[in-house]
Residue, then its C-alpha position, 0 to 999 in steps of 0.5 A: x228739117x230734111x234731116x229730122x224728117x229722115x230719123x222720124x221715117x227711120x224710127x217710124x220704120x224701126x217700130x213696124x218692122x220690130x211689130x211685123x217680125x213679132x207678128x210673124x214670129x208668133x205666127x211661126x210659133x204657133x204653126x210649130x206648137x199646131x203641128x206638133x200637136x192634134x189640133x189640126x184641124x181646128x185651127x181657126x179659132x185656135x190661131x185667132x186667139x193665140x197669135x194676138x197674145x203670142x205676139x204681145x209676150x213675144x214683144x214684150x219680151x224681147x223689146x229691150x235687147x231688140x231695140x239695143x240691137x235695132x239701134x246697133x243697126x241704125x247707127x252703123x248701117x249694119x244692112x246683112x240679113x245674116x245679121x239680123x237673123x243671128x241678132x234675133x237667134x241672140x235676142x231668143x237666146x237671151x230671153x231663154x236664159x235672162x227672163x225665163x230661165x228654163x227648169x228643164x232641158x226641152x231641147x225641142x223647145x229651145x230649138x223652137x224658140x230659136x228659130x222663132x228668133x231668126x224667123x223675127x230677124x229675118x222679117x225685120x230684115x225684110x221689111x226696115x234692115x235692109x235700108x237701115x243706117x241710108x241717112x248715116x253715111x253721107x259726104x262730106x260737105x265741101x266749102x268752095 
């Protein structure tokens, strides 16, 4: 019972650090899209908006190879923050070329893009990766 209590944690985990790291991933997006643009200024009502639905295309977007690659995770008990921020580079490099296959070579949007991948990886990191995979690794029982 112990144990099918620790996957629900796990997977309870799992679910708010994938929705904290979309959420923050949209909020790097938009301070990028903010400073690169006039509306400084005017943020308030802007950021209200925009995080939200920013933060839905986001998950919707990388929900697939995120949850492969959290799963990755869990089941190896990968807990290196180097990890899960490349993991989220590779998440963003895959949603470029698999889902929304650029037409044009924006170098400065796909540099953007990129980074809010890391961005994700890193907040998923901070918030469930660095314990993943506790309930893994466990001795081995002995009969005495």
């Amino acid at each position: 019972m112990t144990q099918l209590l620790h996957y629900l944690f796990r997977f309870a985990l799992a679910v708010f650090g994938f929705i904290c790291a979309i959420i923050a991933a949209s909020i790097f997006l938009n301070m990028l899209l903010l400073g690169s643009s006039e509306w400084i200024g005017t943020e308030g009502p802007f950021l209200y908006t925009t995080v939200p639905v920013f933060a839905v295309v986001i998950g919707y977007s990388v929900f697939v190879p995120s949850a492969m690659l959290i799963l990755y995770a869990e089941l190896t008990g990968w807990r290196d923050w180097l990890f899960y921020a490349l993991g989220g580079a590779a998440t963003a490099l895959f949603v470029i070329v698999w889902k929304w296959r650029p037409q044009s070579e924006d170098v400065s949007t796909f540099a953007a893009i990129l980074a809010t991948g890391v961005v994700g990886g890193a907040v998923y990191w901070l918030v469930s990766g660095r314990t993943a995979g506790l309930g893994a690794q466990r001795a081995p029982h002995r009969n005495i």
